[in-house]
C-alpha positions as CSV (number, residue, x, y, z in Angstrom):
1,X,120.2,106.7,81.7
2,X,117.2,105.3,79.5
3,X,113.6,106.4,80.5
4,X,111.9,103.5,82.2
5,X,108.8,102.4,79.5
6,X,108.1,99.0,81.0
7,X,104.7,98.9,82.8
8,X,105.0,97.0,86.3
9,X,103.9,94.0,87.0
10,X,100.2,94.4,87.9
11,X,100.0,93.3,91.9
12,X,98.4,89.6,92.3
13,X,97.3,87.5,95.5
14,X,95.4,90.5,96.7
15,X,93.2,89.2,99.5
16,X,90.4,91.8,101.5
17,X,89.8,90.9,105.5
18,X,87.3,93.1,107.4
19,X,88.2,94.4,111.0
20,X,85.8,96.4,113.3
21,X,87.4,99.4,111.9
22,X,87.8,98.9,108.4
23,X,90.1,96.8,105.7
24,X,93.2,95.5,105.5
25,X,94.4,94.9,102.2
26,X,97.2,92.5,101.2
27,X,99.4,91.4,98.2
28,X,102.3,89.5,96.8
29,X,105.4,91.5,96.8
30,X,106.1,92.8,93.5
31,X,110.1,92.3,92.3
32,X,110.5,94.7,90.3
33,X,113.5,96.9,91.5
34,X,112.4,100.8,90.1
35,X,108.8,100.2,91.6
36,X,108.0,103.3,93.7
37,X,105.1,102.2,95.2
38,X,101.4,101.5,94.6
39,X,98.6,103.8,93.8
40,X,95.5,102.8,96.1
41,X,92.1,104.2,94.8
42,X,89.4,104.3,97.3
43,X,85.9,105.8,97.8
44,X,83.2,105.5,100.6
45,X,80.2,105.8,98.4
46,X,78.8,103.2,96.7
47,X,79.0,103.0,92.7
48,X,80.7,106.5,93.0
49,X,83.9,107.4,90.6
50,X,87.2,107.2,91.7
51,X,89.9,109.5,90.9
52,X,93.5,110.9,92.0
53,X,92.0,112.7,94.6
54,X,90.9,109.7,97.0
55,X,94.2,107.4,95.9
56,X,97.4,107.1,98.4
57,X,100.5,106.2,97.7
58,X,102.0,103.3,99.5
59,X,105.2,101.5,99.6
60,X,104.2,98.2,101.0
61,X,102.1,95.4,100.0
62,X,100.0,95.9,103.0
63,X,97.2,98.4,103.6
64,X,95.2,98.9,106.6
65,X,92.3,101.6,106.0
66,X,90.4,103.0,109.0
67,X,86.3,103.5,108.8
């Protein structure tokens, strides 16, 4: 088996829609068939760094985050 080296495709048709309790976050399925999931970086402070700590991992295209 050969290491994977190929960068995924980068996610596009990401749309934002506010609900009374936060975001829900949608994009384009991606079709590429090794891709594990998505990396979501996230902060609720304005203009504050993100890093590994505040990311989750999903495995869908669709993310709903709570306030």
């Amino acid at each position: 088996m050969q290491p994977d080296d190929q960068m995924p495709a980068a996610p596009t048709g990401l749309t934002v829609n506010a609900t009374t309790g936060g975001l829900i976050l949608d994009w384009s399925d991606n079709s590429d068939s090794d891709l594990a999931g998505y990396w979501v970086y996230r902060t609720t402070t304005a203009n504050s760094e993100v890093s590994t700590d505040n990311a989750v991992t999903i495995n869908s295209s669709l993310l709903t985050e709570s306030t």
